[in-house]
N, C-alpha and C positions, 0 to 999 in steps of 0.2 A: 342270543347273538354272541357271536367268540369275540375275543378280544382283540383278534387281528382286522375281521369284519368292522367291529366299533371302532379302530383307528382311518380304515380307510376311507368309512363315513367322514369324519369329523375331518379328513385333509380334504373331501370332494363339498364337504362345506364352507370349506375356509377359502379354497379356490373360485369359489365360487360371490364370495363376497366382493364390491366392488373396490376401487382405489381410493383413497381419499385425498382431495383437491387442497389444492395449497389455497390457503386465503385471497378471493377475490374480492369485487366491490370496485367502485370506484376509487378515480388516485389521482390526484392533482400533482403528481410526476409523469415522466414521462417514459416511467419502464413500470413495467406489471410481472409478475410473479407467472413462473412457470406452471403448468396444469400437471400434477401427480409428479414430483418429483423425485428422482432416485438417492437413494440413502448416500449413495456415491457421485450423483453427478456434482459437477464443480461448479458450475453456474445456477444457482434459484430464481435469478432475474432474468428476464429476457426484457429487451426493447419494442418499443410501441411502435405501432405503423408510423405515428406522425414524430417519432424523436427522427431527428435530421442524422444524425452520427453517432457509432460508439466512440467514448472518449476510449484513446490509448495512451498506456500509460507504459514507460520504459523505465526498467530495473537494472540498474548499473551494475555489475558484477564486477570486484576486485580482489583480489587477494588476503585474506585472514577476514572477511568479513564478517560479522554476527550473525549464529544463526536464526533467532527469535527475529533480527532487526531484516532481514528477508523474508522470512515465513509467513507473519504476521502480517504485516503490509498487502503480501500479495495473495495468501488466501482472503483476504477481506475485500479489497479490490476484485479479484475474481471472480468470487462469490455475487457483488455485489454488478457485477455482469460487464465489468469495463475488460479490456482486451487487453492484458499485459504481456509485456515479452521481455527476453533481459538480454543485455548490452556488455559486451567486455571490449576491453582496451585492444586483446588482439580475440582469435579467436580459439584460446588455448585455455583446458579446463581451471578454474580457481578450484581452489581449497577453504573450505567454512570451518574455524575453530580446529583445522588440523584430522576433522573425520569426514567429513561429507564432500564430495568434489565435484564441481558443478561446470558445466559448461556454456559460455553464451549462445543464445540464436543468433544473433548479431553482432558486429565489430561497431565501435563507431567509427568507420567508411561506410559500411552501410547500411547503417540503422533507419529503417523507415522512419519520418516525421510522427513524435508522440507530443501528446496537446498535455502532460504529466510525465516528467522527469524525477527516477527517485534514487537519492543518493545513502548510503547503508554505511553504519560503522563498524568497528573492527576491525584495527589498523588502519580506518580511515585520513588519521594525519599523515602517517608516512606512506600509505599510496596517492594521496591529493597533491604528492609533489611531482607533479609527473607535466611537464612542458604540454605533452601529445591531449592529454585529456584537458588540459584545463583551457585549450584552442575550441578542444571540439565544445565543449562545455558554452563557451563564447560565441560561437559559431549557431548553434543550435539558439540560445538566445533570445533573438526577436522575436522566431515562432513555437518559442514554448509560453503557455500558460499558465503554466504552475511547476517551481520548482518545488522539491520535498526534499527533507535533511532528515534523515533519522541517526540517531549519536554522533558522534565523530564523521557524518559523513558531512555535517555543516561544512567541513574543511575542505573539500571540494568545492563548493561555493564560496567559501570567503580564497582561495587560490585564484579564483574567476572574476575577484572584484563584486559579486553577486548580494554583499553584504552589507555593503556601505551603506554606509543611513540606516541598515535598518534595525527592528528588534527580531533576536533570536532568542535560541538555545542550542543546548548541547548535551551531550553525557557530563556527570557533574564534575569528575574529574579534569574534563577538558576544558571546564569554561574560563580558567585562568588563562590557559593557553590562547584561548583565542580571541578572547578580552585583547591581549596584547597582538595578536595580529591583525586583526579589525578595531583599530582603537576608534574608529567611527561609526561601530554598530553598536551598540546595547546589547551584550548578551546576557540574561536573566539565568539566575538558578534558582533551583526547587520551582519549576515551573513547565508542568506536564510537556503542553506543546504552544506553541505561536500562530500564529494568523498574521505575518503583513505583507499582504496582497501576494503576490507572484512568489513569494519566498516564504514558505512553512518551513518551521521548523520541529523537532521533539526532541526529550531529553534521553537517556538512554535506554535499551534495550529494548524492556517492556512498553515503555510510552508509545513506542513506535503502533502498536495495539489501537490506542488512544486517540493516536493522531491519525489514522488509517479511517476508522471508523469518522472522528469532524469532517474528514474530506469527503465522502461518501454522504455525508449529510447537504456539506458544503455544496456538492458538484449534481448530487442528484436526489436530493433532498431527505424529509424528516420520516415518509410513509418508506421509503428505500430503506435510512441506517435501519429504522426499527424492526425491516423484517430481517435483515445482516444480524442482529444482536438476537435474535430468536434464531434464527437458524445456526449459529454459532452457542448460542446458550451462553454466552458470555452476560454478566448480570452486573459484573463491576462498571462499567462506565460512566465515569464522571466528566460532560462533556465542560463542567466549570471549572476543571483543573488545569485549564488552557487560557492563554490569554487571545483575547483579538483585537489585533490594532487596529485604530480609526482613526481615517483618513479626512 
């Protein structure tokens, strides 16, 4: 047999092998893992007949943002099969670290209702002073369920009043700064990320990883993060580098 013949074998064999199935079984959550997933699709979780909703989570988009303190967050959410979309002040492209320019899906005027609000640092203090956002920020409010801070975006919440009483963090640099502007929160350093209740917070950049991942634990449980940390091959997460306050 030629050599060319013996290749075209072994590719009418290899075609011929079947897919292999993402890990099923039962799941006492309420999303289960796609069947044959593509190397490229963006979602590995899909939703169970009986989960009532995807949660949706909205990603504020501003100006000099980080870019890890977006990436991160939102391939893990995604992945993890919630519905994210992102949010600017108007609807005019931002710039990340001066290379990458990103444009919102929505304004907030018209941001559909997200049950997860996530605010991103990187020049986060000096865009949290903005009258327009720190309304909508208020506005929005009552029917969010979980604010998120990754670095310097804490400052969009503490501009909101959104802080008071509670325990945060921050990027470590900033936690001086915002000690003094929430002199009624608690805000911790050397301390991954926070849990107190409706307001999470992380410290900078990377943590944002860290905290992305507790919330995906948090919201749709332990059988969810752990296939998000297999499918990501992410190996570092320490979910005890966080604190969670008790109520």
């Amino acid at each position: 047999m030629s050599n060319r013949l013996k290749s075209i074998v072994v590719l009418l064999m290899v075609a011929m092998i079947p897919p292999l199935e993402a890990k099923g079984g039962e799941s006492d959550t309420m999303y289960s893992p796609i069947q044959s997933p593509s190397i490229c699709q963006t979602s590995i979780l899909k939703m169970n007949p009986t989960q009532k909703k995807q949660l949706r989570v909205a990603v504020f988009l501003h100006e000099g943002i980080e870019i890890l303190d977006l990436a991160a967050p939102l391939e893990i959410f995604t992945i993890a099969g919630m519905n994210v979309f992102t949010v600017g002040n108007t609807d005019q492209p931002v710039t990340s670290q001066g290379v990458l320019t990103l444009t919102p899906t929505y304004t907030i005027e018209n941001a559909p209702k997200a049950d997860i609000v996530v605010f991103l640092g990187g020049n986060g203090r000096r865009a949290s002073e903005n009258a327009k956002i720190t309304d909508w920020i208020k506005k929005i409010s009552p029917e969010t369920e979980q604010f998120v801070s990754i670095c310097t975006g804490a400052f969009f919440l503490a501009e909101s009043g959104l802080l008071d009483g509670k325990t945060v963090t921050t990027f470590h640099d900033a936690v001086p700064q915002l000690r003094k502007k929430v002199s009624n929160a608690t805000v911790l350093d050397n301390t991954r990320f926070v849990d107190d209740g409706a307001i999470f917070s992380t410290a900078g950049v990377s943590a944002g990883i860290d905290g992305a991942l507790y919330l995906v634990e948090k919201w749709m449980g332990k059988d969810v993060v752990q296939r998000v940390l297999e499918y990501t091959e992410y190996q570092c997460w320490d979910r005890d580098s966080g604190l969670i306050v008790k109520h």
